[in-house]
C-alpha positions in Angstrom: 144.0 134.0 98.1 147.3 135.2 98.7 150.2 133.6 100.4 150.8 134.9 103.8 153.2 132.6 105.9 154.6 131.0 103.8 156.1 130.9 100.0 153.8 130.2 96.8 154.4 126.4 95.4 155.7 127.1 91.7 156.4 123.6 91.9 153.2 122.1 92.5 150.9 124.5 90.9 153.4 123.7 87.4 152.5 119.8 88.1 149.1 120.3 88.9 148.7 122.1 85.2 150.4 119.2 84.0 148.2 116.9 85.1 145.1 118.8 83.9 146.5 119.4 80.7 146.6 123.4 81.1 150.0 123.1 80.3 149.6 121.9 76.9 147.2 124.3 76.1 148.9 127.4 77.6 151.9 126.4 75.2 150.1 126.4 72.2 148.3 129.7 73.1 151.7 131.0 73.1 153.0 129.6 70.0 149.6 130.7 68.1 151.1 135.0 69.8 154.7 133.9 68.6 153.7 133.3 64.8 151.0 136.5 64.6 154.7 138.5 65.9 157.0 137.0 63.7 154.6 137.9 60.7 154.5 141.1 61.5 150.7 142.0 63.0 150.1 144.4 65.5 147.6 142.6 67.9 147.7 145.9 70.2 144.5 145.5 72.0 143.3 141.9 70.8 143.5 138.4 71.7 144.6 135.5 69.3 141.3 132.9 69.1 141.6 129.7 67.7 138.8 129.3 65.1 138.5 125.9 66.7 138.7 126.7 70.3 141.5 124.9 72.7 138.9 124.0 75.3 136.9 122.1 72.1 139.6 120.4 71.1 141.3 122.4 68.5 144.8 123.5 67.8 146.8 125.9 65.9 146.4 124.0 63.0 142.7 124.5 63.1 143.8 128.1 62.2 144.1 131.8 64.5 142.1 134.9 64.0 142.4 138.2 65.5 139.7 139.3 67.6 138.7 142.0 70.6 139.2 140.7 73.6 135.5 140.9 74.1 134.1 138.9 71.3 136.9 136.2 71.8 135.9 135.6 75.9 132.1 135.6 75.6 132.6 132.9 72.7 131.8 130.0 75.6 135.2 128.6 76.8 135.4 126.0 79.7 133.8 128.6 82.4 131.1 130.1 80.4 129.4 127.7 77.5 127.5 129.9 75.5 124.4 129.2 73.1 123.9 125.9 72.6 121.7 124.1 70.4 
């Protein structure tokens, strides 16, 4: 919901992704787009997925693919599981 009378808290939504550990996440989402630019690939149109995923545990180390944006949301993040088993 937008904020009418009064100005947006930067400050306390950036602590309160802190504390949840978005933060850490968010940053190594961004590294993970940083290397796919510096080697070159046109990602155009796709998202960067972690083979592991974030929200699972896993990292940049776990290795990146490129994927469409569709296939990489419905694989079951935080919000929306997917098949289990």
């Amino acid at each position: 919901m937008p904020y009418k009378n009064k100005p947006r808290p930067y400050k306390k939504e950036y602590k309160q992704q802190k504390s949840r550990g978005e933060h850490k996440d968010r940053m190594e989402r961004q590294r993970a787009r940083r290397k796919m630019d510096k080697k070159g690939i046109d990602r155009k149109g796709k998202d960067i997925a972690h083979k592991k995923a974030l929200s699972r545990g896993g990292s940049n180390k776990d290795g990146v693919k490129l994927q469409s944006p569709k296939k990489n949301r419905a694989a079951g993040g935080k919000l929306s599981r997917g098949k289990r088993k």
